[in-house]
N, C-alpha and C positions, 0 to 999 in steps of 0.2 A: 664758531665756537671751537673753543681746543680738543680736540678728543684726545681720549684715554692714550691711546697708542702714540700719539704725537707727544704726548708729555712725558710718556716713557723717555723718551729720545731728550729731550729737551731739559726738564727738572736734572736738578744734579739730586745727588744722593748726600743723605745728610748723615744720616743714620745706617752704618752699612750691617751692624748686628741688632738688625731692630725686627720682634716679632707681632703679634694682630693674633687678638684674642675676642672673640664672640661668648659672652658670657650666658648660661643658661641657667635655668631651674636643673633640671636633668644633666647635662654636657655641657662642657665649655668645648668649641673648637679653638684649634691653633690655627694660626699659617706663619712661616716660616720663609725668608728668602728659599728660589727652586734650587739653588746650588750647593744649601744646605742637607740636603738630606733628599731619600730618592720619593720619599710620600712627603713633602711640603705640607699639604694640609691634613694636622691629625683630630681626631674627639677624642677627649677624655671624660671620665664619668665625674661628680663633685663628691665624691667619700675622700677623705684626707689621704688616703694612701694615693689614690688618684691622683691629687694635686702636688703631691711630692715626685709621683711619675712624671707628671708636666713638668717641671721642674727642671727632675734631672733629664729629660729629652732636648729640653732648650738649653741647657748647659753643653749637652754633648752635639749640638747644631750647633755653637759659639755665639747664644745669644748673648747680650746685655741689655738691653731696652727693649720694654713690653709696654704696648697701648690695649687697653680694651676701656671698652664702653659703663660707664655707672650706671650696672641693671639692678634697680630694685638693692638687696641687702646681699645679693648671693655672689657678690665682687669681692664683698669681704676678705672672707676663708682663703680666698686667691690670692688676692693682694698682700696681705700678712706674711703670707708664707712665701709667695714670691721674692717680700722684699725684705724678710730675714735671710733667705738664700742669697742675698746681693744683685739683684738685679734693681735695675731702675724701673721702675713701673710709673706708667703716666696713665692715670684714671681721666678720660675725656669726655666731655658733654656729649649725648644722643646726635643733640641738634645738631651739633658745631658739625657733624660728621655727615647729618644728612645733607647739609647746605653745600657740601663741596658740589662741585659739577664736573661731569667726565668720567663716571661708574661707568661700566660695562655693565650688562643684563647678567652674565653668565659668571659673574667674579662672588665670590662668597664674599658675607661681612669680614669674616676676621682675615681675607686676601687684601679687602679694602681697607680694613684699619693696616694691615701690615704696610700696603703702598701706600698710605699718607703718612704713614709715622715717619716711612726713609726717607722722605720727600723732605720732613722736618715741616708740614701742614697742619700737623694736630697742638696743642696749646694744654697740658695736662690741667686739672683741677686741683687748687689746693687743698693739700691734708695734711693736717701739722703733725708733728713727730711723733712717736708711740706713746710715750711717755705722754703727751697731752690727751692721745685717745684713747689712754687707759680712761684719765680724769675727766673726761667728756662722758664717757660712757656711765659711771658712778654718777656724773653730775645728772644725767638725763633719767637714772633710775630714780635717782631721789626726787625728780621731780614730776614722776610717774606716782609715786609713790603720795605725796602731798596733792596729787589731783584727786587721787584715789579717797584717801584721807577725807579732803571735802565731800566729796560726794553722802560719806556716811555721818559727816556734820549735818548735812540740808536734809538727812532721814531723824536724826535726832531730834531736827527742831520743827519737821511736820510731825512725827508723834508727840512733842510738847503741845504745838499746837491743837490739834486734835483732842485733846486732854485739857484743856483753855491753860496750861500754865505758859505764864505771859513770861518766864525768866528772861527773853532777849529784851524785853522793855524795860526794865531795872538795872539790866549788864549788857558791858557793850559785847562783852567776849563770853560765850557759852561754854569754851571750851581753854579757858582762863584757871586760874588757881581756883579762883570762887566757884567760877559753872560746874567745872570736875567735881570738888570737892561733893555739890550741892544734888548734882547727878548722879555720884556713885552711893550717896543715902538714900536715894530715891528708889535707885535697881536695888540696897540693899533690904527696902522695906521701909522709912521714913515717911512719912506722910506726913506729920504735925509741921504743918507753914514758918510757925514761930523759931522750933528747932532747925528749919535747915534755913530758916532767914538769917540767923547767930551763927551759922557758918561763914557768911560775908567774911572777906578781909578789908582789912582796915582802911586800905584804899578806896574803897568801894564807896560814890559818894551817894547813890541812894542809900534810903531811913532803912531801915531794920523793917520796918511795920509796913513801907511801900512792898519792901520783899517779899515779905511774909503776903500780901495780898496779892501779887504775882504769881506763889505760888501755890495758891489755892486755887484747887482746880476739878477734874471730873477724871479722878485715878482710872482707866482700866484698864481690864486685865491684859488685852488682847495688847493694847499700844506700851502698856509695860512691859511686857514681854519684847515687842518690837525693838523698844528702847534699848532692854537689856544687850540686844546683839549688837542694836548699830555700833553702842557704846565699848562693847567687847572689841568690836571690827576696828573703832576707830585709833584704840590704843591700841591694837598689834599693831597699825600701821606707824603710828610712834614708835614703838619700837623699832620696830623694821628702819624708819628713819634714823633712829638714833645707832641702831646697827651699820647704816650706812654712812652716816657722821664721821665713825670711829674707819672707816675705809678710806674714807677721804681725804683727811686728817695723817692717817698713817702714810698715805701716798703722796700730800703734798710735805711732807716732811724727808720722801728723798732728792725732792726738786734741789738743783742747786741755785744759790744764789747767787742775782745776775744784779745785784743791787746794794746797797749794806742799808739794811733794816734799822741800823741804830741812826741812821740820816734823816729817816723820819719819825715825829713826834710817836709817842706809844698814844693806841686808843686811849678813852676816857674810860676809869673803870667804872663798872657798871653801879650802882645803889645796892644796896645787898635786897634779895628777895624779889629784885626787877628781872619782866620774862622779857627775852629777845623779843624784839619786833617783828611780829608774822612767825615765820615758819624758815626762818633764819639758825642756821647751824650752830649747835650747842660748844664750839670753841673757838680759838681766834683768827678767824677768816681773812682781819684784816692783813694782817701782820706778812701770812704767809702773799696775798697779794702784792 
Protein backbone atom coordinates (compact mmCIF):
# COMPACT_ATOMS: atom_id res chain seq x y z
CA UNK A 1 0.00 0.00 0.00
CA UNK A 2 1.19 3.65 -0.79
CA UNK A 3 2.07 5.49 2.25
CA UNK A 4 1.64 8.92 3.24
CA UNK A 5 5.36 9.91 2.69
CA UNK A 6 5.62 8.10 -0.72
CA UNK A 7 2.62 10.22 -2.01
CA UNK A 8 4.07 13.26 -0.84
CA UNK A 9 6.79 12.50 -3.43
CA UNK A 10 4.66 11.32 -6.03
CA UNK A 11 0.97 13.08 -6.23
CA UNK A 12 1.49 16.41 -7.96
CA UNK A 13 0.08 19.44 -6.36
CA UNK A 14 -3.11 20.77 -7.66
CA UNK A 15 -3.91 23.24 -5.51
CA UNK A 16 -0.85 25.24 -4.43
CA UNK A 17 -3.02 27.97 -2.11
CA UNK A 18 -5.25 25.45 -0.74
CA UNK A 19 -6.13 25.37 3.08
CA UNK A 20 -8.00 22.38 5.64
CA UNK A 21 -10.40 23.45 8.08
CA UNK A 22 -11.69 21.19 10.99
CA UNK A 23 -14.89 22.49 11.90
CA UNK A 24 -16.14 22.49 15.57
CA UNK A 25 -18.94 23.50 17.97
CA UNK A 26 -16.26 25.50 20.12
CA UNK A 27 -12.99 26.12 17.45
CA UNK A 28 -12.51 25.51 14.10
CA UNK A 29 -8.65 24.64 13.43
CA UNK A 30 -6.87 25.67 10.30
CA UNK A 31 -3.86 24.18 8.56
CA UNK A 32 -2.27 25.94 6.11
CA UNK A 33 0.75 24.82 3.57
CA UNK A 34 4.44 24.90 6.25
CA UNK A 35 5.79 27.45 4.01
CA UNK A 36 3.08 29.72 4.59
CA UNK A 37 3.33 31.00 7.77
CA UNK A 38 5.83 29.88 10.90
CA UNK A 39 2.53 28.29 13.00
CA UNK A 40 0.81 26.27 10.05
CA UNK A 41 -1.72 25.08 12.19
CA UNK A 42 -3.86 27.61 13.94
CA UNK A 43 -7.66 27.44 16.26
CA UNK A 44 -9.85 30.02 16.04
CA UNK A 45 -12.80 30.40 18.41
CA UNK A 46 -16.63 30.50 16.35
CA UNK A 47 -17.79 34.37 17.57
CA UNK A 48 -17.99 36.36 14.16
CA UNK A 49 -15.15 38.38 15.03
CA UNK A 50 -13.19 35.06 15.18
CA UNK A 51 -14.09 34.03 11.83
CA UNK A 52 -13.33 37.32 10.22
CA UNK A 53 -9.77 36.82 12.00
CA UNK A 54 -9.63 33.43 10.04
CA UNK A 55 -10.23 35.05 7.31
CA UNK A 56 -8.04 37.69 7.21
CA UNK A 57 -5.00 35.09 8.37
CA UNK A 58 -5.70 33.04 5.38
CA UNK A 59 -5.49 36.04 3.16
CA UNK A 60 -2.29 37.07 4.50
CA UNK A 61 -0.85 33.22 4.10
CA UNK A 62 -2.04 33.71 0.10
CA UNK A 63 -4.83 31.37 0.62
CA UNK A 64 -7.57 30.87 -2.15
CA UNK A 65 -9.20 27.44 -1.81
CA UNK A 66 -10.53 26.09 1.56
CA UNK A 67 -11.92 22.51 2.21
CA UNK A 68 -13.54 21.67 5.44
CA UNK A 69 -15.85 19.05 6.44
CA UNK A 70 -20.15 19.36 6.59
CA UNK A 71 -20.24 19.27 10.56
CA UNK A 72 -23.68 19.53 11.72
CA UNK A 73 -24.90 23.43 11.05
CA UNK A 74 -21.81 25.16 12.49
CA UNK A 75 -19.99 25.19 8.85
CA UNK A 76 -22.46 27.62 8.16
CA UNK A 77 -21.29 31.15 9.73
CA UNK A 78 -17.83 29.94 8.17
CA UNK A 79 -18.62 29.18 4.83
CA UNK A 80 -20.84 32.63 4.29
CA UNK A 81 -18.25 34.55 5.35
CA UNK A 82 -15.43 32.76 3.90
CA UNK A 83 -17.10 32.99 0.55
CA UNK A 84 -18.31 36.66 0.66
CA UNK A 85 -14.40 37.39 1.30
CA UNK A 86 -13.71 35.59 -2.18
CA UNK A 87 -12.29 32.54 -1.36
CA UNK A 88 -13.43 29.26 -2.83
CA UNK A 89 -14.65 27.20 -0.31
CA UNK A 90 -15.42 23.39 -0.97
CA UNK A 91 -17.68 21.87 1.67
CA UNK A 92 -16.86 17.89 1.50
CA UNK A 93 -18.54 14.63 2.66
CA UNK A 94 -17.20 13.15 6.18
CA UNK A 95 -17.06 9.91 4.50
CA UNK A 96 -15.40 10.80 1.17
CA UNK A 97 -12.53 11.82 3.62
CA UNK A 98 -12.40 9.04 5.88
CA UNK A 99 -12.16 6.50 2.93
CA UNK A 100 -9.04 7.98 1.56
CA UNK A 101 -6.09 5.65 2.61
CA UNK A 102 -2.46 6.75 3.84
CA UNK A 103 -3.33 9.17 7.07
CA UNK A 104 -0.50 9.35 9.27
CA UNK A 105 -1.57 8.64 13.21
CA UNK A 106 0.10 11.89 14.20
CA UNK A 107 -1.36 14.53 11.24
CA UNK A 108 -4.42 16.68 12.51
CA UNK A 109 -7.92 16.67 10.56
CA UNK A 110 -7.59 19.89 9.12
CA UNK A 111 -3.55 18.90 8.09
CA UNK A 112 -5.47 15.99 6.34
CA UNK A 113 -8.16 17.92 4.74
CA UNK A 114 -5.38 20.60 3.77
CA UNK A 115 -3.10 17.46 1.92
CA UNK A 116 -6.02 16.15 0.05
CA UNK A 117 -7.42 19.27 -1.14
CA UNK A 118 -3.67 20.07 -2.85
CA UNK A 119 -3.54 16.76 -4.14
CA UNK A 120 -7.01 17.87 -5.89
CA UNK A 121 -8.56 14.31 -3.90
CA UNK A 122 -11.49 15.96 -2.29
CA UNK A 123 -14.85 16.56 -4.73
CA UNK A 124 -16.83 19.56 -2.87
CA UNK A 125 -20.61 19.16 -2.29
CA UNK A 126 -23.12 21.24 -3.96
CA UNK A 127 -24.71 24.39 -2.76
CA UNK A 128 -26.42 26.59 -4.90
CA UNK A 129 -25.89 30.27 -4.95
CA UNK A 130 -26.91 32.80 -2.15
CA UNK A 131 -29.50 34.02 -3.59
CA UNK A 132 -31.21 30.35 -3.76
CA UNK A 133 -30.12 29.73 0.04
CA UNK A 134 -31.58 32.77 1.10
CA UNK A 135 -35.01 31.15 -0.64
CA UNK A 136 -34.36 27.58 0.77
CA UNK A 137 -34.08 28.84 4.02
CA UNK A 138 -37.70 30.91 3.93
CA UNK A 139 -38.89 27.87 2.14
CA UNK A 140 -37.91 25.41 4.91
CA UNK A 141 -39.23 27.88 7.65
CA UNK A 142 -42.58 27.95 6.07
CA UNK A 143 -42.57 24.51 5.99
CA UNK A 144 -41.65 24.25 9.69
CA UNK A 145 -44.19 26.27 10.28
CA UNK A 146 -47.47 24.26 8.34
CA UNK A 147 -46.05 21.19 10.31
CA UNK A 148 -46.42 23.11 13.38
CA UNK A 149 -49.84 24.40 12.25
CA UNK A 150 -50.98 20.61 11.88
CA UNK A 151 -50.16 19.52 14.83
CA UNK A 152 -52.68 22.07 16.54
CA UNK A 153 -55.33 21.08 13.83
CA UNK A 154 -55.16 17.02 15.34
CA UNK A 155 -55.60 18.90 19.00
CA UNK A 156 -58.64 20.68 17.71
CA UNK A 157 -60.28 17.75 16.33
CA UNK A 158 -59.55 15.46 19.56
CA UNK A 159 -61.28 18.04 21.67
CA UNK A 160 -64.27 18.13 18.96
CA UNK A 161 -64.04 14.69 19.45
CA UNK A 162 -64.10 14.28 22.98
CA UNK A 163 -67.17 16.81 23.08
CA UNK A 164 -69.00 14.06 20.36
CA UNK A 165 -69.08 17.05 17.77
CA UNK A 166 -68.74 14.90 14.64
CA UNK A 167 -67.91 18.42 12.33
CA UNK A 168 -65.21 16.23 10.30
CA UNK A 169 -68.05 13.79 9.31
CA UNK A 170 -70.22 16.54 7.44
CA UNK A 171 -66.93 18.57 6.12
CA UNK A 172 -64.14 17.39 4.57
CA UNK A 173 -61.93 20.48 5.85
CA UNK A 174 -62.20 21.61 9.67
CA UNK A 175 -60.10 24.24 9.08
CA UNK A 176 -62.00 25.41 5.57
CA UNK A 177 -64.05 28.69 5.35
CA UNK A 178 -67.05 26.83 6.87
CA UNK A 179 -64.92 24.77 9.78
CA UNK A 180 -63.40 28.43 10.89
CA UNK A 181 -66.32 30.18 10.47
CA UNK A 182 -68.28 27.41 12.50
CA UNK A 183 -65.38 27.15 15.26
CA UNK A 184 -64.82 30.67 15.99
CA UNK A 185 -68.89 30.74 17.15
CA UNK A 186 -68.28 28.02 19.20
CA UNK A 187 -64.91 29.53 21.28
CA UNK A 188 -67.19 32.56 20.84
CA UNK A 189 -70.11 31.06 22.98
CA UNK A 190 -72.50 29.46 20.07
CA UNK A 191 -73.95 26.41 21.06
CA UNK A 192 -77.46 26.30 19.18
CA UNK A 193 -76.59 23.41 16.28
CA UNK A 194 -79.12 25.04 13.91
CA UNK A 195 -77.22 28.46 14.18
CA UNK A 196 -73.86 27.32 13.35
CA UNK A 197 -75.23 24.57 10.96
CA UNK A 198 -76.61 28.03 8.59
CA UNK A 199 -73.13 29.03 8.77
CA UNK A 200 -72.27 26.16 6.01
CA UNK A 201 -71.15 27.78 2.76
CA UNK A 202 -72.86 27.21 -0.18
CA UNK A 203 -70.55 24.78 -1.43
CA UNK A 204 -70.85 22.58 1.17
CA UNK A 205 -72.88 19.53 -0.03
CA UNK A 206 -74.15 18.19 3.21
CA UNK A 207 -78.08 19.30 4.50
CA UNK A 208 -78.07 21.90 7.01
CA UNK A 209 -79.87 19.52 9.49
CA UNK A 210 -77.13 16.49 8.85
CA UNK A 211 -74.94 19.53 10.29
CA UNK A 212 -76.84 20.71 12.75
CA UNK A 213 -76.76 16.98 14.06
CA UNK A 214 -73.07 16.82 13.81
CA UNK A 215 -72.97 19.50 15.90
CA UNK A 216 -74.77 18.59 18.72
CA UNK A 217 -72.81 17.43 21.19
CA UNK A 218 -71.63 17.28 25.11
CA UNK A 219 -70.06 21.22 25.32
CA UNK A 220 -67.44 21.28 28.07
CA UNK A 221 -65.87 23.52 29.86
CA UNK A 222 -62.47 22.01 30.21
CA UNK A 223 -62.26 20.94 26.24
CA UNK A 224 -63.59 24.35 25.38
CA UNK A 225 -61.21 26.04 26.71
CA UNK A 226 -58.70 23.60 25.12
CA UNK A 227 -60.19 24.37 21.99
CA UNK A 228 -60.00 27.94 22.40
CA UNK A 229 -55.99 27.82 22.50
CA UNK A 230 -55.38 25.29 19.91
CA UNK A 231 -57.53 27.50 17.76
CA UNK A 232 -55.76 30.73 18.93
CA UNK A 233 -52.23 28.66 18.24
CA UNK A 234 -53.37 27.56 15.00
CA UNK A 235 -54.09 31.06 13.34
CA UNK A 236 -51.00 32.74 14.67
CA UNK A 237 -49.41 30.04 12.73
CA UNK A 238 -51.44 31.40 9.60
CA UNK A 239 -50.32 34.28 10.04
CA UNK A 240 -46.80 33.57 10.79
CA UNK A 241 -47.32 31.82 7.32
CA UNK A 242 -48.86 34.46 5.46
CA UNK A 243 -46.06 36.70 7.02
CA UNK A 244 -43.66 34.39 5.31
CA UNK A 245 -45.56 34.33 2.05
CA UNK A 246 -45.08 38.06 1.67
CA UNK A 247 -40.95 37.25 2.28
CA UNK A 248 -40.96 34.84 -0.29
CA UNK A 249 -42.75 36.46 -2.73
CA UNK A 250 -40.63 39.71 -2.11
CA UNK A 251 -37.42 37.78 -2.73
CA UNK A 252 -38.53 35.76 -5.60
CA UNK A 253 -39.27 38.94 -7.15
CA UNK A 254 -35.38 40.04 -7.42
CA UNK A 255 -34.77 36.64 -9.13
CA UNK A 256 -33.88 37.48 -12.57
CA UNK A 257 -35.33 36.16 -15.39
CA UNK A 258 -33.71 33.27 -17.15
CA UNK A 259 -36.85 32.58 -19.26
CA UNK A 260 -39.61 34.94 -20.84
CA UNK A 261 -42.72 34.22 -18.75
CA UNK A 262 -44.92 35.50 -21.59
CA UNK A 263 -43.81 32.07 -23.57
CA UNK A 264 -45.89 30.37 -21.39
CA UNK A 265 -49.59 29.98 -20.99
CA UNK A 266 -50.73 32.38 -17.79
CA UNK A 267 -52.40 30.06 -15.00
CA UNK A 268 -56.02 29.46 -14.85
CA UNK A 269 -57.61 32.10 -12.87
CA UNK A 270 -58.92 30.90 -9.93
CA UNK A 271 -63.21 30.93 -9.27
CA UNK A 272 -63.86 33.81 -7.08
CA UNK A 273 -64.18 32.66 -3.22
CA UNK A 274 -62.07 29.16 -4.17
CA UNK A 275 -59.18 28.39 -1.41
CA UNK A 276 -55.78 27.17 -2.69
CA UNK A 277 -55.20 23.64 -2.40
CA UNK A 278 -53.68 22.56 0.92
CA UNK A 279 -51.44 24.94 2.29
CA UNK A 280 -50.26 26.39 -0.97
CA UNK A 281 -48.94 30.02 -1.03
CA UNK A 282 -51.30 32.86 -1.13
CA UNK A 283 -49.78 34.45 -4.54
CA UNK A 284 -48.59 33.31 -7.90
CA UNK A 285 -46.04 30.84 -7.36
CA UNK A 286 -46.43 29.56 -10.68
CA UNK A 287 -45.41 32.35 -12.75
CA UNK A 288 -42.44 33.17 -10.77
CA UNK A 289 -41.30 29.32 -11.41
Amino acid sequence: MTTSKTADVNLPTIHLNAAGIDIGANRHWVSVPPSRAPESVRSFGCFTADLYALSAWLKQCGIETVAMESTGVYWIPLFQILETQGFEVNLVNAHHVKTVPGRKSDVLDCQWLQQLHSYGLLSGSFRPEDQICVLRSYLRQRDNLVKSASTHVLRIQKALTEMNVQLHRVISDITGTTGMRILRAIVAGERNPQVLAAMKDRRIKASTDDIAAALTGDYRAEQLFILQQELQLYEIYQQQMAACDIEIERHLNAFTDTVDPNTDPPPKPKRRGQKQPGNAPDFDLRTHL
